[in-house]
C-alpha positions as CSV (number, residue, x, y, z in Angstrom):
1,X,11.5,17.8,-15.1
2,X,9.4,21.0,-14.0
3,X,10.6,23.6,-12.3
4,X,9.8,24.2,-8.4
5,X,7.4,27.1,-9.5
6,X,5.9,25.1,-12.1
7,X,5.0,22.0,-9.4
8,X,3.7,24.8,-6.8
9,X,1.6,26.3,-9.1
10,X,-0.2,22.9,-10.3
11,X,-0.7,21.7,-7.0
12,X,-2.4,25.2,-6.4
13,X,-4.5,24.5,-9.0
14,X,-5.2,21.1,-8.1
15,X,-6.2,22.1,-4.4
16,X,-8.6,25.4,-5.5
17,X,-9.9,22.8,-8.3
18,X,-13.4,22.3,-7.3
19,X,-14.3,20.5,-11.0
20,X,-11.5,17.6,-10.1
21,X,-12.6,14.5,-10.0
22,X,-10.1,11.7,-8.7
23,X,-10.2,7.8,-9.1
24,X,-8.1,4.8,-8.9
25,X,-8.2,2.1,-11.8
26,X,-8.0,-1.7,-10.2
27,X,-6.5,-4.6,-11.9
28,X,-6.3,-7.8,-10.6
29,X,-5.7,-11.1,-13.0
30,X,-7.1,-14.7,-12.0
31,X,-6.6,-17.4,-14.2
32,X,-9.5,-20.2,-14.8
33,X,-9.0,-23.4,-13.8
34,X,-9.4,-25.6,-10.9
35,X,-7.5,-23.5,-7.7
36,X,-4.3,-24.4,-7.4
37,X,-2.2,-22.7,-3.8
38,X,-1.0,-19.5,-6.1
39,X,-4.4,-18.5,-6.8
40,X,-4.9,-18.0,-3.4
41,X,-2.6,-15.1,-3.3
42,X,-3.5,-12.3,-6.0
43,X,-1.3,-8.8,-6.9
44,X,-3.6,-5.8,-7.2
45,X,-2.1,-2.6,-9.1
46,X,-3.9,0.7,-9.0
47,X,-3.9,3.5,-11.4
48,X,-4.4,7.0,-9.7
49,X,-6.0,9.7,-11.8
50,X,-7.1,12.9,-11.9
51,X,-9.5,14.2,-14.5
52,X,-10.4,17.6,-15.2
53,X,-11.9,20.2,-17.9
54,X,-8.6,22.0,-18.2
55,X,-6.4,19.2,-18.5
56,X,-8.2,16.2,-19.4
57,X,-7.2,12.6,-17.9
58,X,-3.7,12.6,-16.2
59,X,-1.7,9.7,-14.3
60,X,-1.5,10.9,-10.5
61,X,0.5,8.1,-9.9
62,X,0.1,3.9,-8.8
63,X,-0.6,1.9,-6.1
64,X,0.3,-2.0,-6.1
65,X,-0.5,-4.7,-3.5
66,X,-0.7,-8.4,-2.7
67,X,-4.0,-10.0,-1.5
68,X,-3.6,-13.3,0.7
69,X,-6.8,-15.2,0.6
70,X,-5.7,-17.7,3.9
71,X,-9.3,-19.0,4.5
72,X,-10.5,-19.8,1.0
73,X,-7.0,-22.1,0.5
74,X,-8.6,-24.0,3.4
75,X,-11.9,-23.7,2.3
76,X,-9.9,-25.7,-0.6
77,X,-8.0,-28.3,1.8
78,X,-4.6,-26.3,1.4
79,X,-3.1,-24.9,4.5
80,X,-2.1,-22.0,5.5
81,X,1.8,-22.6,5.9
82,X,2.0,-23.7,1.9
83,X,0.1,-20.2,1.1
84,X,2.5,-18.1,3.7
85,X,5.6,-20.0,3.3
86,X,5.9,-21.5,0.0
87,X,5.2,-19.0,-2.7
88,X,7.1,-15.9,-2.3
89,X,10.0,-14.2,-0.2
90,X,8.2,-11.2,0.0
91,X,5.0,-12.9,1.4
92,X,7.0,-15.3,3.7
93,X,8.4,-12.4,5.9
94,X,5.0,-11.6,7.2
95,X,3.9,-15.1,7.7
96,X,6.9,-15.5,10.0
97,X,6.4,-12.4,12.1
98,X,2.7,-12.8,12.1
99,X,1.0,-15.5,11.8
100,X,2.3,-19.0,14.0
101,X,2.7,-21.9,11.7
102,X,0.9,-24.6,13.8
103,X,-2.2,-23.2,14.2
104,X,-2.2,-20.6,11.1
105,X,-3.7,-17.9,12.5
106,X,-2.0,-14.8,13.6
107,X,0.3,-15.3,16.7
108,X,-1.2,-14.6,20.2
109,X,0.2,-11.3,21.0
110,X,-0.9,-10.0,16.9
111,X,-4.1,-11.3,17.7
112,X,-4.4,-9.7,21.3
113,X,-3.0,-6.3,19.9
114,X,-5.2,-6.1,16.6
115,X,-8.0,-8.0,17.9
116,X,-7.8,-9.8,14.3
117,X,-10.8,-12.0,13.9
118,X,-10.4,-13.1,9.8
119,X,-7.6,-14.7,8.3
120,X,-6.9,-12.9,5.3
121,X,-3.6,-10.6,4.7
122,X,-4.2,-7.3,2.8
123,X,0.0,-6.2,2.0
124,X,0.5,-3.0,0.3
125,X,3.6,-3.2,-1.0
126,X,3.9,0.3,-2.6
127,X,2.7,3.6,-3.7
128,X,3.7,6.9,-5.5
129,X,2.7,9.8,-6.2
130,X,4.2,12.2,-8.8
131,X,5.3,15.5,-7.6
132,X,2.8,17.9,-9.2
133,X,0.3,16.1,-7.4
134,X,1.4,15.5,-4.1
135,X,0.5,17.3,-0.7
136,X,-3.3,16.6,-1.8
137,X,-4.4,13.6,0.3
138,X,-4.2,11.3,-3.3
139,X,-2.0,8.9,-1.2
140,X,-4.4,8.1,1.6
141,X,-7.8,8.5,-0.6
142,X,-6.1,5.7,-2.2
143,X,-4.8,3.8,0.4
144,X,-8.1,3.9,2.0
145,X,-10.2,2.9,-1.0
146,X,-7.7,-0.6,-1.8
147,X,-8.3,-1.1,1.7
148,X,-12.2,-1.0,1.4
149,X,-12.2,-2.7,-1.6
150,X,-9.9,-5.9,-1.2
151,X,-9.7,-5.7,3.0
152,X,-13.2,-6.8,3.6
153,X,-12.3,-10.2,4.8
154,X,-8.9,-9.5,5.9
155,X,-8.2,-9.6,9.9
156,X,-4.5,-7.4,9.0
157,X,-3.5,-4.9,6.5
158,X,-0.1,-4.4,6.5
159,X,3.0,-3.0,4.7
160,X,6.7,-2.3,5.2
161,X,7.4,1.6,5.1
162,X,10.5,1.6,2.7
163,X,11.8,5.0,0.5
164,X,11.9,4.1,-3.0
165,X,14.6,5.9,-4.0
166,X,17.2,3.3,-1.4
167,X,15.6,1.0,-3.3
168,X,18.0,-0.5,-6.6
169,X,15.5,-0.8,-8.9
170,X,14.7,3.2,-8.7
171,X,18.0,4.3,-7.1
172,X,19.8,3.2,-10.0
173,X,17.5,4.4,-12.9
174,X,18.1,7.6,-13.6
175,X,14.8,8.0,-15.8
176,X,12.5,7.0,-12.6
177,X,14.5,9.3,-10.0
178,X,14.0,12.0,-12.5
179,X,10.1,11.3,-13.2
180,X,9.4,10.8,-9.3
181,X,11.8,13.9,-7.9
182,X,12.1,11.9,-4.3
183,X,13.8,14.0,-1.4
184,X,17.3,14.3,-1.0
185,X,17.6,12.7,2.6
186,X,19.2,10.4,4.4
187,X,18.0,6.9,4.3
188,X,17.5,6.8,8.1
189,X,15.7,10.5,7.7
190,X,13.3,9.0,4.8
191,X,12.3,5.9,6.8
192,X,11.2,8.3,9.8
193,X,9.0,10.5,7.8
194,X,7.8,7.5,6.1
195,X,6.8,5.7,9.3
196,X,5.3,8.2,10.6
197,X,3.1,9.0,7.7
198,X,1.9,5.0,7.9
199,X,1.2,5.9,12.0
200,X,-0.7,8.8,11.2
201,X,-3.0,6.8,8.8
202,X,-3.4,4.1,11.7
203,X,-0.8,1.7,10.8
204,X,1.6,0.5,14.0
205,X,4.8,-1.6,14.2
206,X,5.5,-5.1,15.0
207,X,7.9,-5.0,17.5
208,X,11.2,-6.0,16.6
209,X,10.8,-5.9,12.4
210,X,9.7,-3.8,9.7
211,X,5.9,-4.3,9.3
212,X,3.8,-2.2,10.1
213,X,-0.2,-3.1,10.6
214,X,-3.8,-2.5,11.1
215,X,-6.6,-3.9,11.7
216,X,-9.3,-2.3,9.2
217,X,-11.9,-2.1,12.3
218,X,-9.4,-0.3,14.3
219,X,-8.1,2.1,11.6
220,X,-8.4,5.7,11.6
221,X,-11.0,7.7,10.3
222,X,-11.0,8.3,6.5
223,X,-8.4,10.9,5.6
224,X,-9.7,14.0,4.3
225,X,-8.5,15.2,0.5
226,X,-6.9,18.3,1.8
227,X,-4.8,16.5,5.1
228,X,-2.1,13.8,3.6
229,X,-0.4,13.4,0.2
230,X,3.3,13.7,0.9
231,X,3.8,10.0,-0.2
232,X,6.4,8.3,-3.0
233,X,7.2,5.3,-1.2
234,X,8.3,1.2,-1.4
235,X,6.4,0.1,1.7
């Protein structure tokens, strides 16, 4: 792993680095055949990279999230419930806080709150950056852009701010705790900071759970490259 100075001095470098130019790299996978309910729900991952004269193309680090396409399923005469509820944990825990299963739009006091018009959910389920990169607003430029890209027709963007190194696929993989250098905090003092890093970029919670959400209308303005960054997060 690289030394503190080492990190310091390539984030220096990074920030006075005019000549930088960043991007993330989407992949998303759709089978072809007639639309079955699991192709109404796609995963999106997102390679973050930094390219430059000096040191070529280098990872930054990855973004992942899940699309829910709610109004093309019944576009397709398949409701909403079998998309929210039937396909995956993960996905079920927002339809039940969110959305109210007999009339499959967002529950009355989400809607009143976010003043969500579309169906669709936009879940970002994670995103990291590696340590010589971070402090440089990566994270939200990011965040921003998978919103633009894959929110359009989404009413909520959501996510559930979680440290990644509490989580057991990192915390107990040496290799990856290495690689990502995560703080050494509490679990209760990593959630805080993580929360309010989501607040700051116009995400808010849902009372009584662990989402946090936005409606893309509502959120803040676009981050600047030089005000966020600090982010290595399960969300």
């Amino acid at each position: 792993m690289k030394s503190a100075k080492a990190l310091t001095g390539r984030r220096e470098e990074m920030a006075f680095n005019r000549n930088v130019v960043t991007s993330v790299e989407f992949v998303l996978r759709a089978e072809l055949h007639e639309p079955t309910e699991t192709d109404f729900v796609h995963s999106i991952a997102g390679r973050i990279i930094a390219e430059s004269e000096a040191h070529g193309e280098e990872d930054v680090g990855n973004i992942r999230a899940s699309l829910v396409q709610f109004s093309d399923a019944l576009d397709h005469g398949i409701s909403a419930e079998r998309i929210g509820d039937g396909i995956s944990g993960d996905i079920a825990e927002y339809w039940e806080h969110l959305f109210d299963p007999e009339t499959g739009r967002p529950k009355e006091e989400i809607q009143n709150e976010f003043e969500t018009v579309d169906l669709d959910l936009l879940i970002i389920d994670y995103i990291v950056i590696y340590p010589e990169f971070r402090g440089l607003g990566m994270a939200a430029s990011a965040i921003h852009r998978m919103i633009d890209i894959f929110g359009t027709a989404c009413g909520l963007v959501a996510c559930k701010p979680w440290p990644l190194q509490f989580t057991p696929s990192i915390a107990n993989d040496p290799k990856a705790l290495k690689r990502l250098a995560l703080p050494d905090v509490s679990e209760g003092e990593a959630i805080r900071k993580l929360r309010s890093y989501w607040s700051r970029l116009g995400f808010w919670p849902i009372r009584d759970t662990a989402i946090h959400a936005l409606n893309r209308s509502q959120r803040a303005c676009a981050v600047s490259f030089q005000d966020h960054g600090k982010s290595h997060q399960r969300l």
